[in-house]
mmCIF file of the C-alpha atoms, coordinates in Angstrom:
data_MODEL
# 
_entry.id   MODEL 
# 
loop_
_atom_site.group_PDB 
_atom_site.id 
_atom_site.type_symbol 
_atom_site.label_atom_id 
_atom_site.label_alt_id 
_atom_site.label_comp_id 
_atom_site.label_asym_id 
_atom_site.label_entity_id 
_atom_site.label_seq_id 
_atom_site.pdbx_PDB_ins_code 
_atom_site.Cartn_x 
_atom_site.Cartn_y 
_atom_site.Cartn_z 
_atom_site.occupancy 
_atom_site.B_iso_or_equiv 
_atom_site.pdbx_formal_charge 
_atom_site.auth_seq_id 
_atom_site.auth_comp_id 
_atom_site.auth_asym_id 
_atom_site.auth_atom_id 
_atom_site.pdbx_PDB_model_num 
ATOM 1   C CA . UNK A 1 1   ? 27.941  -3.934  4.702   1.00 0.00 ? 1   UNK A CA 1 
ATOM 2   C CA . UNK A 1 2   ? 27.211  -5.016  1.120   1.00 0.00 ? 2   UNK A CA 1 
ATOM 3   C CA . UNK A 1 3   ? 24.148  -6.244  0.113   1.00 0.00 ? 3   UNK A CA 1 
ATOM 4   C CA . UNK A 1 4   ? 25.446  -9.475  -1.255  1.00 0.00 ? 4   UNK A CA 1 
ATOM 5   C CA . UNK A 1 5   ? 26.322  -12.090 0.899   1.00 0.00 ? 5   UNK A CA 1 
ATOM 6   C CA . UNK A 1 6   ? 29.547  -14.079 0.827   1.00 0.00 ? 6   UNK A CA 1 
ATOM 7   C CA . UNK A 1 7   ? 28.755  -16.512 3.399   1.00 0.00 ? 7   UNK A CA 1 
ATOM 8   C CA . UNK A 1 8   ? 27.356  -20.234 2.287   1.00 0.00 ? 8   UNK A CA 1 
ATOM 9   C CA . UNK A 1 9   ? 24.068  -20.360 2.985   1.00 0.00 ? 9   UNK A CA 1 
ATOM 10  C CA . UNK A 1 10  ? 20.623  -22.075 2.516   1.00 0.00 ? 10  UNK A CA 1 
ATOM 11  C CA . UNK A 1 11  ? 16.981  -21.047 0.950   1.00 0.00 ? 11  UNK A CA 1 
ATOM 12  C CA . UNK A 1 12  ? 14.350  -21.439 3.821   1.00 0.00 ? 12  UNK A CA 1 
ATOM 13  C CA . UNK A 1 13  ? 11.445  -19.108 3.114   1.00 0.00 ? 13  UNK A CA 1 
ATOM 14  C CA . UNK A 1 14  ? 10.563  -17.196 0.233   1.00 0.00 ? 14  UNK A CA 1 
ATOM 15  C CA . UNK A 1 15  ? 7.417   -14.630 0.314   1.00 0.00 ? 15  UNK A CA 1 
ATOM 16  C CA . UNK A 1 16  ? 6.405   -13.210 -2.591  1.00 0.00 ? 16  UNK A CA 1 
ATOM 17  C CA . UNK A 1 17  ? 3.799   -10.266 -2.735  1.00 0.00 ? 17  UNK A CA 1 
ATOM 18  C CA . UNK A 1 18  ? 2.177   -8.912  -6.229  1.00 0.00 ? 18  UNK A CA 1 
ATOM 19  C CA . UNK A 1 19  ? 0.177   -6.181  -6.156  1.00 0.00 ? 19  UNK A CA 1 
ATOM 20  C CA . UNK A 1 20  ? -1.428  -4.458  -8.936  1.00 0.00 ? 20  UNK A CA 1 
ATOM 21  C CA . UNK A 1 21  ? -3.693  -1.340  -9.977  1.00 0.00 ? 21  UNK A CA 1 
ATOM 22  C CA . UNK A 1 22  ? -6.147  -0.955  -12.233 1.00 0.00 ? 22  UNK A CA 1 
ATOM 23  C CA . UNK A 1 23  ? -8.462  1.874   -13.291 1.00 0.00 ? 23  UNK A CA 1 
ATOM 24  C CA . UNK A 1 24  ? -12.103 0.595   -14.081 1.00 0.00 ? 24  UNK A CA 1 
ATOM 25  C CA . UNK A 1 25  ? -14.451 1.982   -16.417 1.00 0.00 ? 25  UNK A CA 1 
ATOM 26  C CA . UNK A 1 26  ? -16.488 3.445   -13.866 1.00 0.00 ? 26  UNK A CA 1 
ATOM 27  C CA . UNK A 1 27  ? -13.615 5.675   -12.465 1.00 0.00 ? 27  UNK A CA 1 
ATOM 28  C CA . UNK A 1 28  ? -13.348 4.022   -9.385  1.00 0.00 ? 28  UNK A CA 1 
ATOM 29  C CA . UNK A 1 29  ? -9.721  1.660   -8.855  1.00 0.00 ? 29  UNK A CA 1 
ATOM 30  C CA . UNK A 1 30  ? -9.490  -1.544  -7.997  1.00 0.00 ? 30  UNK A CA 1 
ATOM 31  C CA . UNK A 1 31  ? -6.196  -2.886  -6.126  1.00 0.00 ? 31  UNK A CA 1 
ATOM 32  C CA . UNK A 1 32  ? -5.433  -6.315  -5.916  1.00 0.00 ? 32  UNK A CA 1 
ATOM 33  C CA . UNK A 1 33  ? -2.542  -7.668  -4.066  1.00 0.00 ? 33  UNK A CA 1 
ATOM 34  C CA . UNK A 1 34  ? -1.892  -11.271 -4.067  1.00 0.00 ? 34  UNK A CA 1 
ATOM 35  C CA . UNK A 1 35  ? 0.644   -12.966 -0.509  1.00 0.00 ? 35  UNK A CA 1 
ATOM 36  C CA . UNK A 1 36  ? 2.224   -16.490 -1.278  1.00 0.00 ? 36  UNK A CA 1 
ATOM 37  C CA . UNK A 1 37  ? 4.488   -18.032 1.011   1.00 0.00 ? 37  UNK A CA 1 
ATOM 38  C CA . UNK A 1 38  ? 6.241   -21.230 0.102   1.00 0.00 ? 38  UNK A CA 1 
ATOM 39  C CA . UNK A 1 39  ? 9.503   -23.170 1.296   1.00 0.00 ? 39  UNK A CA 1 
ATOM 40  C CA . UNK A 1 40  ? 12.068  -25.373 -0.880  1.00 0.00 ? 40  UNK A CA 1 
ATOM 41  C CA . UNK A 1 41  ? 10.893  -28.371 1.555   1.00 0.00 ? 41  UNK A CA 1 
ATOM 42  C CA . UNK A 1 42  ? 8.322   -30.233 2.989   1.00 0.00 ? 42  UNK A CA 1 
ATOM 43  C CA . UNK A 1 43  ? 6.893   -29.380 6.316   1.00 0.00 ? 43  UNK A CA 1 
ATOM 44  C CA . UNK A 1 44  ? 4.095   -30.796 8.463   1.00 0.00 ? 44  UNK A CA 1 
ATOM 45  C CA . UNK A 1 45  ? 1.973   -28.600 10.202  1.00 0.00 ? 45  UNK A CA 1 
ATOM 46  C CA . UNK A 1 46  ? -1.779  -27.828 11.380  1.00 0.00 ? 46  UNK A CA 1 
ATOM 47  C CA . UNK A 1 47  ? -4.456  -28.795 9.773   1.00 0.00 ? 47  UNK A CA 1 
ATOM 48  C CA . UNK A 1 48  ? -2.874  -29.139 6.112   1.00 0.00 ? 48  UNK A CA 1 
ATOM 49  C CA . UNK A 1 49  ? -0.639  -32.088 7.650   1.00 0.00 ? 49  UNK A CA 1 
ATOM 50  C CA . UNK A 1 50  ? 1.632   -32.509 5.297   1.00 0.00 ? 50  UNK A CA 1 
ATOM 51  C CA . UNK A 1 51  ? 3.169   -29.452 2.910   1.00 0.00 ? 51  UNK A CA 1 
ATOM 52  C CA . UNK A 1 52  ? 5.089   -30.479 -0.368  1.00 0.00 ? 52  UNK A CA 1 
ATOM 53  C CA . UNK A 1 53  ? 7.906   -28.615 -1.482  1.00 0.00 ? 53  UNK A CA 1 
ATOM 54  C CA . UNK A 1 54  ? 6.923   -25.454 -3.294  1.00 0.00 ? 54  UNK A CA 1 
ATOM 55  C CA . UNK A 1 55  ? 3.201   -25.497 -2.455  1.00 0.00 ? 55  UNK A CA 1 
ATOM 56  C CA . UNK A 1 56  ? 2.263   -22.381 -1.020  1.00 0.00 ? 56  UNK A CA 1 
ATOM 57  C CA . UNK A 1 57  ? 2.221   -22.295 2.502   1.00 0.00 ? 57  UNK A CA 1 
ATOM 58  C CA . UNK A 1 58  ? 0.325   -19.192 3.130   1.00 0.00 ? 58  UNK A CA 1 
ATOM 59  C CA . UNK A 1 59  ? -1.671  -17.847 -0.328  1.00 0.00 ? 59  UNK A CA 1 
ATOM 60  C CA . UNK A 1 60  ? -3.807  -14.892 0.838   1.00 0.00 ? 60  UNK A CA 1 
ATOM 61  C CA . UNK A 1 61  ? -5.745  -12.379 -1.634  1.00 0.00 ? 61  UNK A CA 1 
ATOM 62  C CA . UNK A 1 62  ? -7.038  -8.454  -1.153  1.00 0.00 ? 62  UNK A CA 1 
ATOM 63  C CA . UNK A 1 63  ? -9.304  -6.492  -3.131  1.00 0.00 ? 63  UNK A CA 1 
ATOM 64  C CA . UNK A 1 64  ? -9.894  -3.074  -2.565  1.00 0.00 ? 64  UNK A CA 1 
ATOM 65  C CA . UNK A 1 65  ? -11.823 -0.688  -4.630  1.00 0.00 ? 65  UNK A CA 1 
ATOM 66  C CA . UNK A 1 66  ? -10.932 2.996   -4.087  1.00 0.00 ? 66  UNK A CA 1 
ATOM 67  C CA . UNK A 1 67  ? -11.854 6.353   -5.776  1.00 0.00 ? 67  UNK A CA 1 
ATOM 68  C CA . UNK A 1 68  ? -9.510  9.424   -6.021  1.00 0.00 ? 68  UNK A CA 1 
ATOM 69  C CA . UNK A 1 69  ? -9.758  10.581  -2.921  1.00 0.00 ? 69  UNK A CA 1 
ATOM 70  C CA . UNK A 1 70  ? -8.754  6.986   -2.009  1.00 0.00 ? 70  UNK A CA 1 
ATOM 71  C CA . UNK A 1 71  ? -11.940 6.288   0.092   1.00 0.00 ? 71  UNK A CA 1 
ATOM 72  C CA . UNK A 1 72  ? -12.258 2.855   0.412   1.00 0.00 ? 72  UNK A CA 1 
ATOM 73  C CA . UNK A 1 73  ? -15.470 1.451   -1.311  1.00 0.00 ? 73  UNK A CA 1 
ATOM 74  C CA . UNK A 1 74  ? -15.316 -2.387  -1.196  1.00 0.00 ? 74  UNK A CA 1 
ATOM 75  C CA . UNK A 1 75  ? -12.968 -4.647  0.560   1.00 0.00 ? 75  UNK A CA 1 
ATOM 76  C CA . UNK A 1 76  ? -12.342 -8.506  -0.009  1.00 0.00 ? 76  UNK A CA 1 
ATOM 77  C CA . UNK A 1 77  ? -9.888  -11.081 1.217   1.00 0.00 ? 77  UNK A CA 1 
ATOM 78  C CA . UNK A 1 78  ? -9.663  -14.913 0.440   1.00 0.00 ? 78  UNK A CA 1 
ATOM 79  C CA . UNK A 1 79  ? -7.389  -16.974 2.259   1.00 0.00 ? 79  UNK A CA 1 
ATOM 80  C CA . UNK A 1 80  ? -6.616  -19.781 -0.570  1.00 0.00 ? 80  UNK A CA 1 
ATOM 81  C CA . UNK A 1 81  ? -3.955  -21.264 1.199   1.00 0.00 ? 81  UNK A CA 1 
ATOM 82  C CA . UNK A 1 82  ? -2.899  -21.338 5.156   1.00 0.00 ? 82  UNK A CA 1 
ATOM 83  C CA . UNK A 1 83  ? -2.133  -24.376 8.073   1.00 0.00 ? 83  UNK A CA 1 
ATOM 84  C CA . UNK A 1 84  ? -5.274  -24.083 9.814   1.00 0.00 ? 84  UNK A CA 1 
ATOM 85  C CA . UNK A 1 85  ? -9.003  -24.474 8.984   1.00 0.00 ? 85  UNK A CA 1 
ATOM 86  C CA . UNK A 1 86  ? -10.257 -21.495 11.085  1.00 0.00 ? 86  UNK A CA 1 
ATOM 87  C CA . UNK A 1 87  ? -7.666  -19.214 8.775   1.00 0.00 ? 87  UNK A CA 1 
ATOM 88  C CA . UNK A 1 88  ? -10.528 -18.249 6.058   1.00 0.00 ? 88  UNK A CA 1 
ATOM 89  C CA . UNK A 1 89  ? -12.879 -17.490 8.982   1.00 0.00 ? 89  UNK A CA 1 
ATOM 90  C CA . UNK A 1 90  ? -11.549 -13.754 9.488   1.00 0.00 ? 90  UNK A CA 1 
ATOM 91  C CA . UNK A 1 91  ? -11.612 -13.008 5.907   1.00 0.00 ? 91  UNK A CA 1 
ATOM 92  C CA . UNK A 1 92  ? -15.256 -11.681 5.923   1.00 0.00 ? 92  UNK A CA 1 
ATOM 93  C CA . UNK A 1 93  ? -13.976 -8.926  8.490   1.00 0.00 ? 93  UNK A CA 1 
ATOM 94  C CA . UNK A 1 94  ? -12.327 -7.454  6.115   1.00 0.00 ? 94  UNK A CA 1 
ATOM 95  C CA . UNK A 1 95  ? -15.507 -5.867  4.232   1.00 0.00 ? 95  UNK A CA 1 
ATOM 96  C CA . UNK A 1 96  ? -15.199 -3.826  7.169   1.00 0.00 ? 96  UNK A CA 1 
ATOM 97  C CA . UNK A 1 97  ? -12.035 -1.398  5.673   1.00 0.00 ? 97  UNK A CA 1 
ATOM 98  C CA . UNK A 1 98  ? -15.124 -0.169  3.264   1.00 0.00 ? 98  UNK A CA 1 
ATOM 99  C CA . UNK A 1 99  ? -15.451 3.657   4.345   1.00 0.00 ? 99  UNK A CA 1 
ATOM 100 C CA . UNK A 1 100 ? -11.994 4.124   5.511   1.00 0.00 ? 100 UNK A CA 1 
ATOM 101 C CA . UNK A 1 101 ? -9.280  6.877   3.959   1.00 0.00 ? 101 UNK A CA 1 
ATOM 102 C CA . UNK A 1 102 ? -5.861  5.856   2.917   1.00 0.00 ? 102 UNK A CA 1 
ATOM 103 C CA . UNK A 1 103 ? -4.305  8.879   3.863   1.00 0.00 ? 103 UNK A CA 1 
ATOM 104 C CA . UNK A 1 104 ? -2.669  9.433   7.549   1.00 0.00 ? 104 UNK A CA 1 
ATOM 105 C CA . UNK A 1 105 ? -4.102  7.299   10.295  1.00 0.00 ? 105 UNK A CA 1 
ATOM 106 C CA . UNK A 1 106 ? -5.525  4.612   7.877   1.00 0.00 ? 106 UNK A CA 1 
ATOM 107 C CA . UNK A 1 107 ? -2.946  1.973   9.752   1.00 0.00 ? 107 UNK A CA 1 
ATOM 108 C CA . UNK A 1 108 ? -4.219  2.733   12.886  1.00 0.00 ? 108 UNK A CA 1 
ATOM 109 C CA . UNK A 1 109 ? -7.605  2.558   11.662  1.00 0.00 ? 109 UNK A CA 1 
ATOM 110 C CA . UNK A 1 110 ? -6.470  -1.275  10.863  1.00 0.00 ? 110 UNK A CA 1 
ATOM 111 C CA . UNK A 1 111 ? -4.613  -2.020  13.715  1.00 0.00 ? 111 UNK A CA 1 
ATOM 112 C CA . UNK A 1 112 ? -7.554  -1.309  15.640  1.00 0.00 ? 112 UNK A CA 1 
ATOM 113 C CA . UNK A 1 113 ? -9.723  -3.098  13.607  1.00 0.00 ? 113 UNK A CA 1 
ATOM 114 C CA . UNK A 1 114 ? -8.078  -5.808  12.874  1.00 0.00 ? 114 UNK A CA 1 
ATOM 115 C CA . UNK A 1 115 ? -5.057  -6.130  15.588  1.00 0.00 ? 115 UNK A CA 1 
ATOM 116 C CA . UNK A 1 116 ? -4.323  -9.384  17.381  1.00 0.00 ? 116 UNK A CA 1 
ATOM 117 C CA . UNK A 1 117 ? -7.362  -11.990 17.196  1.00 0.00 ? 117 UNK A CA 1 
ATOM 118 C CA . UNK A 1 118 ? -9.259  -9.082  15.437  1.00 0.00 ? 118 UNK A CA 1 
ATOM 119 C CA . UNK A 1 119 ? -7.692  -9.904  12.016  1.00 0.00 ? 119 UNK A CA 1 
ATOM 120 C CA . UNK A 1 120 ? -4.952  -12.449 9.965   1.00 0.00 ? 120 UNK A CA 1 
ATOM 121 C CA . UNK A 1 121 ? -1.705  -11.242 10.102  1.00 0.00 ? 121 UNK A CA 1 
ATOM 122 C CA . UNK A 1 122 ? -1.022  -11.773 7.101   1.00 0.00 ? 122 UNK A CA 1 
ATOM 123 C CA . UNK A 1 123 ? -3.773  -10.353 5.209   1.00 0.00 ? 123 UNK A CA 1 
ATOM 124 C CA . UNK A 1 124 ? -2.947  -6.976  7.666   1.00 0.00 ? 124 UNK A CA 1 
ATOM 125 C CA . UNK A 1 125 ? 0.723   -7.382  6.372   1.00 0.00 ? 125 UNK A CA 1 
ATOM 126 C CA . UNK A 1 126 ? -0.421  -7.171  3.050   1.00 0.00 ? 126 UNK A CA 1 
ATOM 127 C CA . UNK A 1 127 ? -2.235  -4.025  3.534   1.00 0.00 ? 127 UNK A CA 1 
ATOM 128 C CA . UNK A 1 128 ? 0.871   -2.593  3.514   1.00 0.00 ? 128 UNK A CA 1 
ATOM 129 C CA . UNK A 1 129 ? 1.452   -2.780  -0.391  1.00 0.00 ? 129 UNK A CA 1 
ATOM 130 C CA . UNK A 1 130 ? -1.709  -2.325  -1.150  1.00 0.00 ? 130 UNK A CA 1 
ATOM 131 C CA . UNK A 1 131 ? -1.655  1.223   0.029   1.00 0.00 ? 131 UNK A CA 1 
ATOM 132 C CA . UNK A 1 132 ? 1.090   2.181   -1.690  1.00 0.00 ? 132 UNK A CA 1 
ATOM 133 C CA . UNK A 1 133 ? 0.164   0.359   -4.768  1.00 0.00 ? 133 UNK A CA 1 
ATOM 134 C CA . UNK A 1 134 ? -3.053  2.687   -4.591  1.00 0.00 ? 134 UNK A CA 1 
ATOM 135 C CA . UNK A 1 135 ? -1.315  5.780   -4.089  1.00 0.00 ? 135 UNK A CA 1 
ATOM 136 C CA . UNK A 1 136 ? 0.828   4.892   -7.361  1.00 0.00 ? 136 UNK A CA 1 
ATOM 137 C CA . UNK A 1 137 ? -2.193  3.447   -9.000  1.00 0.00 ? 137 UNK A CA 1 
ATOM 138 C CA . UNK A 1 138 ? -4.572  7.005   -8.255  1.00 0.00 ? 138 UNK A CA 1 
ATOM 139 C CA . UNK A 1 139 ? -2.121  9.834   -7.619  1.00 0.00 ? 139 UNK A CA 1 
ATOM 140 C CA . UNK A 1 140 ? -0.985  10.211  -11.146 1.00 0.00 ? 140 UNK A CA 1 
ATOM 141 C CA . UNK A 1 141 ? -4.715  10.292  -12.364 1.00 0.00 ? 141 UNK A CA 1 
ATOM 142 C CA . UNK A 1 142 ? -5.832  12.298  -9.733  1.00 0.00 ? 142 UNK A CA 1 
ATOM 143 C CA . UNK A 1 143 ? -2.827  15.067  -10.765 1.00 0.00 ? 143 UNK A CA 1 
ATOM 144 C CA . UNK A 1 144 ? -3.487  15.022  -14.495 1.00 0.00 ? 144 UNK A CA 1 
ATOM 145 C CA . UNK A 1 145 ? -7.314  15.819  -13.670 1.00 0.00 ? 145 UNK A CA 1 
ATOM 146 C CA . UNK A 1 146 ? -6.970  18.338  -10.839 1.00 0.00 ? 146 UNK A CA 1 
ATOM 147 C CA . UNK A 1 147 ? -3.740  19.468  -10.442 1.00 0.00 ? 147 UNK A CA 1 
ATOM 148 C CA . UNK A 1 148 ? -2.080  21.066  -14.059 1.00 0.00 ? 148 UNK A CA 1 
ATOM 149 C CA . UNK A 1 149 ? 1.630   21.124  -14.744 1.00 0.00 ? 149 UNK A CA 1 
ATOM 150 C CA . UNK A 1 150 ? 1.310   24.801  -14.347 1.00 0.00 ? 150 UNK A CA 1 
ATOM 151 C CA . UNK A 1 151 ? -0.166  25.141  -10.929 1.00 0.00 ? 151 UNK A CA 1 
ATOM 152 C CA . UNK A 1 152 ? 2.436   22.924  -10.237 1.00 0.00 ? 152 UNK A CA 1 
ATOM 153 C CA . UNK A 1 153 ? 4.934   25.951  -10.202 1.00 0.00 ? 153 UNK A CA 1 
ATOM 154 C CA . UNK A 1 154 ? 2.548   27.820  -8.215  1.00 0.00 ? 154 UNK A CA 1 
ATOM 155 C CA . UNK A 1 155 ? 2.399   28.313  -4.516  1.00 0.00 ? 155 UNK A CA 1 
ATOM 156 C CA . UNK A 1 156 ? -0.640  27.432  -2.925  1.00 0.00 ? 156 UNK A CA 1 
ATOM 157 C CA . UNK A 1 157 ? -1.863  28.636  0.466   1.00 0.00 ? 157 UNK A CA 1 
ATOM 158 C CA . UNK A 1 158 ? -3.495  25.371  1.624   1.00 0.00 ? 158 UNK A CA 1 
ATOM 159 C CA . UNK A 1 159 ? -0.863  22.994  1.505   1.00 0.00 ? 159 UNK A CA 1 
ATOM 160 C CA . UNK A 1 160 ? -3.160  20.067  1.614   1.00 0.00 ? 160 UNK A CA 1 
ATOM 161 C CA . UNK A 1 161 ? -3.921  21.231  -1.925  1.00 0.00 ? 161 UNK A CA 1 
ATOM 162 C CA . UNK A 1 162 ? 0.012   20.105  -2.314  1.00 0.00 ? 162 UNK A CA 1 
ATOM 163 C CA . UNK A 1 163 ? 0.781   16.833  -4.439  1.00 0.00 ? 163 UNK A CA 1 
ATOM 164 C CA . UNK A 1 164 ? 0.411   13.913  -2.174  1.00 0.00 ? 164 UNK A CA 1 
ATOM 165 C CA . UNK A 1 165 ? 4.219   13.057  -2.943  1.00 0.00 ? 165 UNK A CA 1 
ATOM 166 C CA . UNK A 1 166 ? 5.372   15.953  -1.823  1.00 0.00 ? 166 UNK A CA 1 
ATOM 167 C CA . UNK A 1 167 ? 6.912   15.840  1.575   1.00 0.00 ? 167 UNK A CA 1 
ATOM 168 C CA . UNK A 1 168 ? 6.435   12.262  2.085   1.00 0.00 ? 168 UNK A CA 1 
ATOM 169 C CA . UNK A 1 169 ? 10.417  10.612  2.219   1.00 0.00 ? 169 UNK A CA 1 
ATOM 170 C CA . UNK A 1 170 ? 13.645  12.090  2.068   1.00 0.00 ? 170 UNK A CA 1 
ATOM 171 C CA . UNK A 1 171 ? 13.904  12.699  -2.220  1.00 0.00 ? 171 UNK A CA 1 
ATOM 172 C CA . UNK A 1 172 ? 10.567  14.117  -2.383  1.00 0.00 ? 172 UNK A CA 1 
ATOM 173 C CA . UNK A 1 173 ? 10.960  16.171  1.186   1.00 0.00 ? 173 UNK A CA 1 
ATOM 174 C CA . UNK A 1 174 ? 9.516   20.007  0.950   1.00 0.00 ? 174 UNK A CA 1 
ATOM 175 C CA . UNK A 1 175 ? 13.129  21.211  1.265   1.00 0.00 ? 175 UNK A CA 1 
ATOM 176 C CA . UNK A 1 176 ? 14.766  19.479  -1.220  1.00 0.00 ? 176 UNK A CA 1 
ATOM 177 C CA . UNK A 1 177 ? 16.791  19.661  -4.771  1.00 0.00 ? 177 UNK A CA 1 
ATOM 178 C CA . UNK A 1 178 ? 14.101  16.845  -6.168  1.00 0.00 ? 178 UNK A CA 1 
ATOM 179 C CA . UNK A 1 179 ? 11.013  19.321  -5.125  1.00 0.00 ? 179 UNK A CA 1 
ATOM 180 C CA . UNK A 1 180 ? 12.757  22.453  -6.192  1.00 0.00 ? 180 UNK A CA 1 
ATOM 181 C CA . UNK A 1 181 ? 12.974  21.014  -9.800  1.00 0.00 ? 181 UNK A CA 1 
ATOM 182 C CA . UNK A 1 182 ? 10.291  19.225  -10.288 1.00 0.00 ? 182 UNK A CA 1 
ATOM 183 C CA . UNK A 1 183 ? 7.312   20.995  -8.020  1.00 0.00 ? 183 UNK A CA 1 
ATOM 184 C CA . UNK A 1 184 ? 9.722   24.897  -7.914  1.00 0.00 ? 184 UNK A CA 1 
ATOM 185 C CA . UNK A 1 185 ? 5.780   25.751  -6.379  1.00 0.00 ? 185 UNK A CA 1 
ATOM 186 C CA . UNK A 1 186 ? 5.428   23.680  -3.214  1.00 0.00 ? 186 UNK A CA 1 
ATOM 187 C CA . UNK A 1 187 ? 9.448   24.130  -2.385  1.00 0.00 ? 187 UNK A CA 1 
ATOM 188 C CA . UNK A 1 188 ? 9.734   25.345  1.338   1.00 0.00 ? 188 UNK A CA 1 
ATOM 189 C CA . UNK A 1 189 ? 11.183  28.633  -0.364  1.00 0.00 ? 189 UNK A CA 1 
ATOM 190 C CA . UNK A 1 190 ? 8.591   29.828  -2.482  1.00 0.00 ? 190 UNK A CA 1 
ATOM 191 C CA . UNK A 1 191 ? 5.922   28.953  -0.057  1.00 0.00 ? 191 UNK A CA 1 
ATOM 192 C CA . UNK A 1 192 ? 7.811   31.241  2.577   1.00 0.00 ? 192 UNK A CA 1 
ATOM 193 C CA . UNK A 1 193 ? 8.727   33.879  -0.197  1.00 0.00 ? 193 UNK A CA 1 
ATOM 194 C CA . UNK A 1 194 ? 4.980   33.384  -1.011  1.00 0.00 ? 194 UNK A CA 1 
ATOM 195 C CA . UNK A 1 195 ? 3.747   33.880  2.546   1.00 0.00 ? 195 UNK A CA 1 
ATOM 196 C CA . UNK A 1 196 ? 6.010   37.196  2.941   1.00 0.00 ? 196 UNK A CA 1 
ATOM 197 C CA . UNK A 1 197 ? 4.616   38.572  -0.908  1.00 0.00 ? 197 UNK A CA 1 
ATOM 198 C CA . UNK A 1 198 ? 2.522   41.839  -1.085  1.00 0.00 ? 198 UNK A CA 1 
# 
């Protein structure tokens, strides 16, 4: 299967999602990540009635504001654009990701939080993105202040001392060409040729 189509065929939906990262002043990150939804004609539905052309049919906003050990500090959503009335009143619930860790287990964190009637599925969605938007955003800080290029070619005992990259998809994977070049320290061989050194 290619990835372009040969078959005639007709826009219905388009979604776009932006999310970006910035450092702040204070140290701390802020992510913002930005949903819009829009179709290439007019629809009528909920509480919007009618919904021209282009006009966003879902517009949805996220803040977060995270610190390097990507701790969530403050949390925001807006719901700018949706069918129904009763859309924006969830997006006050989502203060409530404030305290939470990005690393493993945040997403079940959310689904429990904010699963089902608990939450807007599209603002969950968009959490997505924004977590790996804030990984890009903060890991490459967080290595150029506490993990040196030389360590880097050092195995460490406590792999959660590791580079948060490491290990996480198939290029970057412990046992691979991509890890032996670039991080020769945290490659599944030295660590074992480390564990079985004098």
């Amino acid at each position: 299967m290619t990835t372009d189509s040969s078959e005639k065929r007709r826009l219905m939906q388009t979604r776009r999602i932006t999310c970006e990262g910035f450092q702040r002043d204070d140290g701390l990150f802020e992510i913002e990540s930005v949903l819009i939804d829009f179709k290439p004609y007019a629809v009528v539905v909920g509480d919007r009635g009618r919904i021209e052309a282009g006009e966003p049919f879902h517009q949805m906003r996220l803040r977060l504001v995270i610190d390097t050990e990507l701790n969530i500090r403050e949390a925001a959503a807006a719901t700018l654009h949706a069918p129904y009335a009763g859309c924006t009143d969830i997006n006050a619930a989502y203060a409530g990701l404030a305290g939470l860790n990005l690393g493993p287990g945040f997403m079940k964190h959310v689904r429990d939080r904010f699963g089902g009637k608990a939450g807007c599925t599209h603002l969950t969605e968009l959490l997505g993105p924004a977590v790996t938007t804030a990984m890009q955003t903060v890991w490459h800080v967080r290595d150029q202040l506490s993990l040196p290029k030389a360590l880097r070619r050092q195995p460490l005992e406590d792999v959660n001392e590791r580079p948060p990259e490491v290990d996480r998809c198939h290029a970057l994977r412990i046992d691979g060409d991509t890890v032996r070049k670039h991080y020769p320290g945290f490659h599944a061989g030295a660590l074992v040729r480390s564990s079985v050194d004098p």
